[in-house]
KEKE-3310 file (N, C-alpha, C; in steps of 0.2 Angstrom, whole numbers, plus 5000, padded with zeros to 4 digits):
npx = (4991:5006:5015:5024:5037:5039:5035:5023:5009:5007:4999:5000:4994:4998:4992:4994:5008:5020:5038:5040:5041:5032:5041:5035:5034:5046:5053:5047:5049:5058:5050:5036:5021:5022:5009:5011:5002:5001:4999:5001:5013:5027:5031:5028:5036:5047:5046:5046:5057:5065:5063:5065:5074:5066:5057:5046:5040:5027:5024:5012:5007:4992:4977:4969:4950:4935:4927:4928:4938:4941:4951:4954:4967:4978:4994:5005:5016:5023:5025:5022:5010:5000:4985:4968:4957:4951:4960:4955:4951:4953:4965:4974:4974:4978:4991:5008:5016:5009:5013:5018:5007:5005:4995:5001:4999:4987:4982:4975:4970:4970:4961:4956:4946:4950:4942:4941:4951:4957:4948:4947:4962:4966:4969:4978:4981:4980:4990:4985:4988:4983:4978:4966:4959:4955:4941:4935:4944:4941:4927:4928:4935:4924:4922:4934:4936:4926:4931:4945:4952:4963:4969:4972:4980:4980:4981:4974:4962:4959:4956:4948:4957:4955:4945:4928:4933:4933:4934:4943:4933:4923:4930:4933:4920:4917:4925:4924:4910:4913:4918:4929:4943:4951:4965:4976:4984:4996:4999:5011:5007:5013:5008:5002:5013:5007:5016:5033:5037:5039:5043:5049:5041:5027:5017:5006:4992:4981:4979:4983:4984:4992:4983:4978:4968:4963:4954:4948:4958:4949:4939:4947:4946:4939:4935:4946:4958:4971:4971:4966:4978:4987:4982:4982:4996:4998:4992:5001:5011:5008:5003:5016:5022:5016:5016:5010:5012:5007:4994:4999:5005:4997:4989:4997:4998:4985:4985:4994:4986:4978:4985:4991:5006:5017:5028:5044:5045:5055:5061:5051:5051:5041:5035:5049:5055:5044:5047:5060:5057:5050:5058:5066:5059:5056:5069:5072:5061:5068:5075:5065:5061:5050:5047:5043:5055:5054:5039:5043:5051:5044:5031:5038:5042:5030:5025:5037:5041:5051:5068:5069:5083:5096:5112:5126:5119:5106:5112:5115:5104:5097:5102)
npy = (5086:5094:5088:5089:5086:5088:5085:5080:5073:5053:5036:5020:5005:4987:4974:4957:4955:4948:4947:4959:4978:4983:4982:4993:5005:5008:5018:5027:5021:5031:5041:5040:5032:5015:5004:4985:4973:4954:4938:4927:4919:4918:4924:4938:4938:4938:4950:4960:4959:4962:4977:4982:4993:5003:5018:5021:5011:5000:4982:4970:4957:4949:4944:4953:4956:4956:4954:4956:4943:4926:4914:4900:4896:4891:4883:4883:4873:4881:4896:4908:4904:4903:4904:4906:4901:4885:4875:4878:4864:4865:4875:4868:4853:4861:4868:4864:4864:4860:4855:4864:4870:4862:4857:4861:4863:4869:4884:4895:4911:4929:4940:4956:4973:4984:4997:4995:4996:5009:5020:5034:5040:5045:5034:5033:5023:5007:4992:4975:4958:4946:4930:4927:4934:4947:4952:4951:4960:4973:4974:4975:4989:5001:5012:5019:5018:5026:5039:5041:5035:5035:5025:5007:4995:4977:4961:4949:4937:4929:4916:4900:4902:4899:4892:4898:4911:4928:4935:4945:4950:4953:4962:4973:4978:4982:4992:5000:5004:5014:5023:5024:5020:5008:5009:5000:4983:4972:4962:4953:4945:4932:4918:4904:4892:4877:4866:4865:4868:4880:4894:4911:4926:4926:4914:4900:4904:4916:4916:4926:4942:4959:4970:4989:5003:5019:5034:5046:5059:5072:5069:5075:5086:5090:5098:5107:5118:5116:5104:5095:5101:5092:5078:5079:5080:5067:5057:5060:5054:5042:5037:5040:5030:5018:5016:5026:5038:5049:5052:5057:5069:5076:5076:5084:5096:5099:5102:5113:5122:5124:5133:5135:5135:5127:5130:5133:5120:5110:5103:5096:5079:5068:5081:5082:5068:5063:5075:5072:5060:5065:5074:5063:5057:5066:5069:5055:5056:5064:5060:5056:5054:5060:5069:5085:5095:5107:5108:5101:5109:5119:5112:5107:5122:5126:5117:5116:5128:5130:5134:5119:5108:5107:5099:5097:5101:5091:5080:5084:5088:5078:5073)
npz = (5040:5046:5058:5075:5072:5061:5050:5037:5041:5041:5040:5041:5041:5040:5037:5038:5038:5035:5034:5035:5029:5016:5000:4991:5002:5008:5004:5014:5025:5034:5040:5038:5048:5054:5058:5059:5060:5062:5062:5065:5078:5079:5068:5070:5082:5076:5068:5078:5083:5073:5070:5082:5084:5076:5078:5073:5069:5074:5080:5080:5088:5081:5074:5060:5057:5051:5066:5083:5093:5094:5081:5073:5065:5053:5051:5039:5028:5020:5026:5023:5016:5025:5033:5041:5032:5024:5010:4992:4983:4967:4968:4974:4966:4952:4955:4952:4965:4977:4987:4994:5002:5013:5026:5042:5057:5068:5074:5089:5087:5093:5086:5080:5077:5065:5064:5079:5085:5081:5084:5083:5076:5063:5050:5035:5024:5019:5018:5011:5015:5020:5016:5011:5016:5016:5013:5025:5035:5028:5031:5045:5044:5043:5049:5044:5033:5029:5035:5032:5024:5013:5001:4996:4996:4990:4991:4979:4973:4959:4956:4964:4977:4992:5002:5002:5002:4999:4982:4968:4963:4974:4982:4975:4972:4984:4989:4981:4985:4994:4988:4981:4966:4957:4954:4947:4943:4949:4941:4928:4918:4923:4929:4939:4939:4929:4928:4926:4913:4905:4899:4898:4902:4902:4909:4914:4924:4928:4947:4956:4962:4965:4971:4967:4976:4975:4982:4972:4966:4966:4975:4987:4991:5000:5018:5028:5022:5025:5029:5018:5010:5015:5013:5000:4997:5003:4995:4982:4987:4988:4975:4970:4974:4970:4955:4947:4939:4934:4938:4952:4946:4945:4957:4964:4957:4961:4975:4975:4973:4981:4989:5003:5011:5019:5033:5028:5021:5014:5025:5029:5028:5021:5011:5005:5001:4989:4981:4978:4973:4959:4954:4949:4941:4930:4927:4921:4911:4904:4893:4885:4869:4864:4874:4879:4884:4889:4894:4908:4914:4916:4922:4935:4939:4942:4952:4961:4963:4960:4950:4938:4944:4934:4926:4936:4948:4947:4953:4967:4972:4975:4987)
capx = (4993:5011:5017:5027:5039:5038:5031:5014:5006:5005:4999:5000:4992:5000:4987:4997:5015:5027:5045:5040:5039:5030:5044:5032:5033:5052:5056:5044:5051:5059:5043:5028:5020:5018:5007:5011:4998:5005:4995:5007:5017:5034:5033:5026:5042:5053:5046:5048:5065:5070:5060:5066:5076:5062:5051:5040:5036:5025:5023:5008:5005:4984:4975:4963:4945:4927:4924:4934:4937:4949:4949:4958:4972:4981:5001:5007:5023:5025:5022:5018:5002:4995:4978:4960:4953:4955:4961:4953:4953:4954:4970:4977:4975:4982:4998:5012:5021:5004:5016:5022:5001:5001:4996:5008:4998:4981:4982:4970:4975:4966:4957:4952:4946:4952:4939:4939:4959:4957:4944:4949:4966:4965:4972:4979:4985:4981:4992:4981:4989:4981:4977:4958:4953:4956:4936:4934:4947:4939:4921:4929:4936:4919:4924:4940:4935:4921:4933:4952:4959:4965:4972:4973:4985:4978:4982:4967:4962:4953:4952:4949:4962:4954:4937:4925:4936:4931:4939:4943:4926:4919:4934:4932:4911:4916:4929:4918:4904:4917:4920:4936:4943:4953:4971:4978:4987:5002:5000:5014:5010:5018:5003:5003:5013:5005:5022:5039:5038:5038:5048:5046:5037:5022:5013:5001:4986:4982:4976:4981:4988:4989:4977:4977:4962:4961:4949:4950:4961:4946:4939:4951:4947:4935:4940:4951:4963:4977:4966:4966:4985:4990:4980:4985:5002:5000:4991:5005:5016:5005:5003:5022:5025:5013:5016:5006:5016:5003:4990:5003:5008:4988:4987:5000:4995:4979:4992:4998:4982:4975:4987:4994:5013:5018:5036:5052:5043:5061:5063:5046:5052:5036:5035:5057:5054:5040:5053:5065:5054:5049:5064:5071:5055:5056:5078:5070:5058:5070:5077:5060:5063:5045:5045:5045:5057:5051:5034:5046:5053:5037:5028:5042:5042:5023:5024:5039:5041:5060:5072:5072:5092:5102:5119:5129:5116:5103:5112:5117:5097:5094:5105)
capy = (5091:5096:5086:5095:5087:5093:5079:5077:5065:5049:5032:5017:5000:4983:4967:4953:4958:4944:4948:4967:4984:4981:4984:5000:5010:5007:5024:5030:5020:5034:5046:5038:5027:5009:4998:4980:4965:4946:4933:4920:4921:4917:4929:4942:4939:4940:4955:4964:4961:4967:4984:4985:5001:5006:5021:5024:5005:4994:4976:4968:4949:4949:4945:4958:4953:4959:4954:4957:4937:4922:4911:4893:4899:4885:4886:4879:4869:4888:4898:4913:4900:4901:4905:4904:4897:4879:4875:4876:4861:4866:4876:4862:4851:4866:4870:4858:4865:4859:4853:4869:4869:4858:4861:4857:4864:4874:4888:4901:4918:4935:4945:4963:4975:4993:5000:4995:4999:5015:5025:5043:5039:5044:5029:5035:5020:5000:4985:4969:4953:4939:4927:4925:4937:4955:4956:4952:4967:4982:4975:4978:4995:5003:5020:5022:5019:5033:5045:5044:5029:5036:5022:5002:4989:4971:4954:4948:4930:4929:4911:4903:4899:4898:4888:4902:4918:4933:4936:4951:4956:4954:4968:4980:4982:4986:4997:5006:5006:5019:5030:5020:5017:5006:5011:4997:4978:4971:4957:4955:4939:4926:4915:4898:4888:4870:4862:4869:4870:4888:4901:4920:4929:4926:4906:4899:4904:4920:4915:4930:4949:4964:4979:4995:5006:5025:5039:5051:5066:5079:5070:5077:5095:5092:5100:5113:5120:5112:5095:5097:5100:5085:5075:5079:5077:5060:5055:5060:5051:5036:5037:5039:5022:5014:5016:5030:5046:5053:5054:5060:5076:5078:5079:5091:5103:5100:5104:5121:5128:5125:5137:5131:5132:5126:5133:5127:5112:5104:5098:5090:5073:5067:5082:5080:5064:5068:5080:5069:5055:5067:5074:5057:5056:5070:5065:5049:5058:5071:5056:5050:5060:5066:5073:5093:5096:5115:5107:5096:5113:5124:5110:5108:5126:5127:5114:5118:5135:5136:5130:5112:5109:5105:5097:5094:5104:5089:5076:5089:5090:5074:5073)
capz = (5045:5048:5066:5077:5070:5054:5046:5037:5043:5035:5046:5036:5042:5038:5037:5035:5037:5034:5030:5035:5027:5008:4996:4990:5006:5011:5003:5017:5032:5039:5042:5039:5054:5051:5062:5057:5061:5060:5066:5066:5082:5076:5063:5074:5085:5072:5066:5084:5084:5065:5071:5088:5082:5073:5082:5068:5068:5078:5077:5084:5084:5081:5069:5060:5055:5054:5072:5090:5093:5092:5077:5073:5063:5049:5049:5033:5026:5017:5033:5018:5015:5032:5033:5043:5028:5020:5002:4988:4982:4964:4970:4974:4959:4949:4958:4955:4971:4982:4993:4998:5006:5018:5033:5049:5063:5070:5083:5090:5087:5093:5082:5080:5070:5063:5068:5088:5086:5080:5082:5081:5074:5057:5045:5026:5019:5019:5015:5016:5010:5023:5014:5009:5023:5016:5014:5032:5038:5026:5034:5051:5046:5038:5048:5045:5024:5029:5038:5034:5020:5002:4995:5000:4989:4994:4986:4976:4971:4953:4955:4972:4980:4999:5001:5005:5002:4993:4975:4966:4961:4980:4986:4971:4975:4991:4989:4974:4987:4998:4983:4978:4960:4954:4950:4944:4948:4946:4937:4923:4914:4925:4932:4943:4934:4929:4927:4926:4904:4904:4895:4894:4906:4902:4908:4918:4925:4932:4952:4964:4962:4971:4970:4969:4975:4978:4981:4966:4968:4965:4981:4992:4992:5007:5023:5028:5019:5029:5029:5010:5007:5018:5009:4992:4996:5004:4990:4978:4989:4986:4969:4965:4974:4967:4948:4943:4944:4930:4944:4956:4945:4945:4966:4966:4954:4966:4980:4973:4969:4987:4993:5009:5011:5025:5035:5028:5018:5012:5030:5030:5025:5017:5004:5003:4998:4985:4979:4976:4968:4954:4952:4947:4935:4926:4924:4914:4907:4898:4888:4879:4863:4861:4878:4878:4891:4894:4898:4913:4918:4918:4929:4941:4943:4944:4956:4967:4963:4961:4942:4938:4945:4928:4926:4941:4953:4950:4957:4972:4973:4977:4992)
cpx = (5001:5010:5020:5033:5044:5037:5024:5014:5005:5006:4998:4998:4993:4995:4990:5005:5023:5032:5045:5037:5035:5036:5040:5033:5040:5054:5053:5045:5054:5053:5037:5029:5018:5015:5006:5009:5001:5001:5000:5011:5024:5035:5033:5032:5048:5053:5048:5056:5069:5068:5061:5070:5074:5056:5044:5037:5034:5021:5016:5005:4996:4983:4969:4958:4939:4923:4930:4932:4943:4946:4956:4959:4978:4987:5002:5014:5028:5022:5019:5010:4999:4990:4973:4956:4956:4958:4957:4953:4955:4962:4975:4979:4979:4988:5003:5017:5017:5006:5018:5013:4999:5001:5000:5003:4992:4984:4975:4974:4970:4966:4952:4951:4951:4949:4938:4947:4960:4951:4942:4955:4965:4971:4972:4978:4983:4983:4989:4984:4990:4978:4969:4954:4953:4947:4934:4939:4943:4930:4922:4932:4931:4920:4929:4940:4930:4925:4939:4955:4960:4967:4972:4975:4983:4980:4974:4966:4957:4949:4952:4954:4960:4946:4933:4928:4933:4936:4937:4938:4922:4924:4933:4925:4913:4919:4927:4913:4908:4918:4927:4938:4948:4959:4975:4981:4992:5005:5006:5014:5012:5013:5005:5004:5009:5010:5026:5039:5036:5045:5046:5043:5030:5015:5009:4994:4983:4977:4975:4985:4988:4986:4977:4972:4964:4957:4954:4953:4955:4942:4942:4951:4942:4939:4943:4955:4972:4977:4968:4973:4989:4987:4982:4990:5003:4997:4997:5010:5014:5003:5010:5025:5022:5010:5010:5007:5012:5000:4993:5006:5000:4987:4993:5000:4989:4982:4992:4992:4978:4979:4990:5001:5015:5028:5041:5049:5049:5062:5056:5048:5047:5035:5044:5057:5052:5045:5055:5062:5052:5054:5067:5066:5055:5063:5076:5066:5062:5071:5073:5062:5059:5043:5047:5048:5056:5043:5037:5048:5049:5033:5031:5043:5036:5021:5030:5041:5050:5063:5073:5081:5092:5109:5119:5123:5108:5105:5114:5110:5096:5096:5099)
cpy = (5090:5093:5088:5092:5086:5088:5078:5070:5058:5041:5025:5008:4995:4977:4963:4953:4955:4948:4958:4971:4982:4985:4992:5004:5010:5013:5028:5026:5025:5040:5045:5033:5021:5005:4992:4974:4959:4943:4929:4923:4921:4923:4935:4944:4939:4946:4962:4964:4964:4975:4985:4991:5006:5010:5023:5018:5001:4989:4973:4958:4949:4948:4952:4954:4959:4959:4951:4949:4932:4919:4906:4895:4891:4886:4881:4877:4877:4894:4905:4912:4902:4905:4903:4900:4890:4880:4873:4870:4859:4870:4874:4857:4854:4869:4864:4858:4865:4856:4858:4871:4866:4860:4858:4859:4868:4877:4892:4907:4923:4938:4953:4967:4981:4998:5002:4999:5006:5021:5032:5044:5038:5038:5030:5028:5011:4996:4979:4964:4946:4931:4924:4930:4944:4958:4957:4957:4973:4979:4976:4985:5001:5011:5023:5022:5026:5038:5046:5039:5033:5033:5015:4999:4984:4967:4952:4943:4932:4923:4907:4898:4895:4897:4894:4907:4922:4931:4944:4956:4959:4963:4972:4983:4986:4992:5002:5009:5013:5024:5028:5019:5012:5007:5006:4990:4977:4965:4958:4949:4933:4924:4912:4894:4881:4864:4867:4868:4876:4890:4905:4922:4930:4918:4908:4902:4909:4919:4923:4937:4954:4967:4984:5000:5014:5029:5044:5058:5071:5077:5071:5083:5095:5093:5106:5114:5115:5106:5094:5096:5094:5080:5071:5076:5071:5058:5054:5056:5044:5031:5035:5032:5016:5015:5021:5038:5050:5057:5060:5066:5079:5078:5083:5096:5105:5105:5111:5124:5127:5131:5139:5132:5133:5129:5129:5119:5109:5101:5094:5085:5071:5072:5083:5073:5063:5072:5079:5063:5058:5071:5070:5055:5061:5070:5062:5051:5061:5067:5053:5057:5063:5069:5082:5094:5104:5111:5101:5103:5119:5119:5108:5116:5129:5124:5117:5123:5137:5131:5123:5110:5105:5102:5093:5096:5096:5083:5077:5088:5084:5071:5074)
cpz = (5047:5055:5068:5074:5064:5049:5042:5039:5041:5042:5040:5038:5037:5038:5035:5033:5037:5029:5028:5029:5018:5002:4991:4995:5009:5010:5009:5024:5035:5044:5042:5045:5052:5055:5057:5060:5057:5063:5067:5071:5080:5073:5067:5077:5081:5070:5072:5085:5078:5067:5077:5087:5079:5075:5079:5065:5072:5075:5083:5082:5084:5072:5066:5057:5052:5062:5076:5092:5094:5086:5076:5064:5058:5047:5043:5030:5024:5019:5029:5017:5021:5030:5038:5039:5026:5013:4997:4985:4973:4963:4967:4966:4953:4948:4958:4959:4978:4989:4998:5005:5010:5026:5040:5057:5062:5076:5085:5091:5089:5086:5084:5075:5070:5065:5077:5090:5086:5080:5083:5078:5067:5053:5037:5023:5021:5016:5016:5011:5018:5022:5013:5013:5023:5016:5024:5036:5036:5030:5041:5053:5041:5040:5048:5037:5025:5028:5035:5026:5014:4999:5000:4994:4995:4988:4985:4974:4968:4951:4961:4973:4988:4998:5004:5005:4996:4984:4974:4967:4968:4985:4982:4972:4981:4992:4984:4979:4993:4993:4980:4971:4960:4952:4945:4947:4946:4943:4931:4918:4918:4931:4937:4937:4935:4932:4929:4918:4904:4903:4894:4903:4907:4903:4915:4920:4928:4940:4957:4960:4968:4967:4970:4971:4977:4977:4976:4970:4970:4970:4986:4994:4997:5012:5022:5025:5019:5026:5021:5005:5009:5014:5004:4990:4998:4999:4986:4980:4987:4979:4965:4966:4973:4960:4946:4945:4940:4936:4948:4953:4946:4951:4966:4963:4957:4972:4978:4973:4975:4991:4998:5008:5017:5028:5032:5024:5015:5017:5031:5025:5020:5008:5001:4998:4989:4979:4975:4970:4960:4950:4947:4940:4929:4922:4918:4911:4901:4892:4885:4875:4864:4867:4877:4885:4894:4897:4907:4916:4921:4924:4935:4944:4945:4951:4964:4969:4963:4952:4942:4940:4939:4929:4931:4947:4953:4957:4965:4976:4976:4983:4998)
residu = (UNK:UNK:UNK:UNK:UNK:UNK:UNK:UNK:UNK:UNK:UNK:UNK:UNK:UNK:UNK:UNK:UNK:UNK:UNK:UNK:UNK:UNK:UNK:UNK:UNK:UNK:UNK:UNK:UNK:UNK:UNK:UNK:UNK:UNK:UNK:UNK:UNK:UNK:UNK:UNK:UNK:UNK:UNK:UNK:UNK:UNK:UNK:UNK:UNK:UNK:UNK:UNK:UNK:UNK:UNK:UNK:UNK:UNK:UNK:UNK:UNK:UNK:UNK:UNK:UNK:UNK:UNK:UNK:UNK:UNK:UNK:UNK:UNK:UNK:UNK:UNK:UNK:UNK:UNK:UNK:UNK:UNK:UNK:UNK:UNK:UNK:UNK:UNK:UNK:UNK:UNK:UNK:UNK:UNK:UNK:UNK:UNK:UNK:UNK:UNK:UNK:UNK:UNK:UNK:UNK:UNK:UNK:UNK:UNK:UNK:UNK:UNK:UNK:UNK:UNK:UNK:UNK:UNK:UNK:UNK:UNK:UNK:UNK:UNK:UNK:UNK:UNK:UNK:UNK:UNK:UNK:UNK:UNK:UNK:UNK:UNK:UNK:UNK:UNK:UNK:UNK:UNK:UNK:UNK:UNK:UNK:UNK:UNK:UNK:UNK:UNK:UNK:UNK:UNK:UNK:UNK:UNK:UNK:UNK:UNK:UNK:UNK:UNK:UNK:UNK:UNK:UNK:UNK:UNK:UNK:UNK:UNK:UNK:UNK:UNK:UNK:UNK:UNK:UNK:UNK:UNK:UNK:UNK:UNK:UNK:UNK:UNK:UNK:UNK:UNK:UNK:UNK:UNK:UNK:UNK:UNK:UNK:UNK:UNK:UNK:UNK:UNK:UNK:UNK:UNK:UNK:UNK:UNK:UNK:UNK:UNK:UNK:UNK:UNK:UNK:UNK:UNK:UNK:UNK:UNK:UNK:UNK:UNK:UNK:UNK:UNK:UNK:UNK:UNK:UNK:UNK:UNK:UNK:UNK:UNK:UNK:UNK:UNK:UNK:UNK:UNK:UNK:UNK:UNK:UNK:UNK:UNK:UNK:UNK:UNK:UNK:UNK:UNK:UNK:UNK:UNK:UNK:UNK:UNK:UNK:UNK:UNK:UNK:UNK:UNK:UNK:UNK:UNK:UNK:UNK:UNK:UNK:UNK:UNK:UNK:UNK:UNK:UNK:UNK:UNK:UNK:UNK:UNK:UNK:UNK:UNK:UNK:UNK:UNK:UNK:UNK:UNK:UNK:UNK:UNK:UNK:UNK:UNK:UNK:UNK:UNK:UNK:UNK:UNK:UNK:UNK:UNK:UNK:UNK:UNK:UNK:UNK:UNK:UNK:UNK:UNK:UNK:UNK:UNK)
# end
């Protein structure tokens, strides 16, 4: 839904938010909402004061869980490491930078869920990268995966890293059993090294990655009309910044063909943005040989209803 002002809506929950905004959603710091959990105090408070001129971001020191609580909380030599959980002790053995895991301190930190946080406040979007403890967050927000999520990127551990943490397979059942797929990770080759003998980009072991999950486009057409075009388009939005602009032409030709056009949609930030991202794909597209650049100019005009800008008029366009 259009905000008043002039914004769709787009709410994006952080789980685990060291060193801030997640290099995917930066293009979307000035109008998306970010609530950012930190367990770790220091970080917490460092993050309050990097976003102190940030209205469209709050920092909160807590942890998220499955259950409203405290929990004895492990800061680590490699404050990134900290954890609830112990260390695998297979890990360990594995890593020959095990020193960066040691632990320096225990705290108690509050805990809460998503659910208790929000519970009328629809939530689009989740970042979870707490370190063993992303299945305990989606089992504390089971109605806000019912009611509102489209998309969540999480770190995933394939081998264990944390004594008693989920692995991959345990967050993709779950996120399957929402209606969720699987988009894709970003793994690229480059494991936990053994040693330092590597070359290329391609060694070591594969231990942890991100995740990407979202509900299918073609379930987005429930709801209003309205409901339905917001959606869409945050979808699209979530698609292009997480590698898979295919998708994202496929929720916006879902977009058009709901028939919704909102006032003045170039000042709604969210689809200006959008705009702009495919713009810049459609540029790099022209230059693959076997692309048919009238199929780039028919779907841009399918989609935003006015001439692809040519020449000097694109880089104009993306002002």
């Amino acid at each position: 839904m259009v905000s008043p002002s002039g914004s769709t809506n787009c709410v994006v929950v952080d789980a685990g938010a060291r060193y801030g905004l997640h290099p995917n959603w930066r293009l979307a710091e000035g109008f998306a909402h970010f609530h950012l959990y930190e367990a770790e105090p220091v970080e917490a408070a460092r993050l309050s004061r990097k976003y102190v001129n940030s209205p469209n971001v709050t920092v909160r020191q807590l942890a998220l869980g499955a259950e409203i609580g405290d929990l004895t909380f492990g800061v680590r030599r490699h404050r990134a490491l900290s954890s609830q959980y112990s260390l695998a002790t297979e890990a360990i053995r594995e890593n020959y930078k095990s020193d960066e895991f040691e632990e320096i301190e225990t705290i108690s930190v509050p805990v809460d869920t998503l659910d208790h946080l929000y519970p009328s406040t629809d939530v689009h979007f989740l970042k979870l990268d707490v370190e063993g403890a992303e299945l305990d967050v989606l089992h504390g927000a089971h109605n806000l995966l019912t009611r509102s999520v489209q998309g969540v990127r999480s770190e995933v551990c394939f081998s264990p890293i944390f004594s008693g943490a989920p692995t991959f397979g345990d967050l993709d059942r779950l996120l399957r059993s929402y209606g969720m797929v699987l988009l894709n990770l970003d793994y690229d080759g480059r494991g936990v090294a053994k040693s330092p003998f590597t070359l290329g980009r391609r060694f070591g072991r594969l231990y942890s990655s991100d995740g990407v999950w979202v509900r299918p486009n073609e379930d987005l057409r429930q709801g209003s009309a309205l409901e339905v075009s917001d959606s869409l388009l945050r979808q699209a939005l979530f698609l292009l910044l997480n590698n898979a602009s295919d998708y994202a032409i496929d929720a916006l030709k879902m977009w058009v063909d709901v028939g919704v056009q909102v006032d003045k949609p170039d000042e709604d930030p969210l689809f200006k943005c959008v705009k702009r991202q495919v713009a810049i794909l459609f540029k790099d597209l022209h230059y693959v040989p076997q692309m048919d650049g009238k199929i780039l100019r028919d779907t841009w005009m399918e989609i935003f209803r006015e001439p692809f800008p040519e020449l000097h008029t694109f880089w104009e366009s993306l002002d």
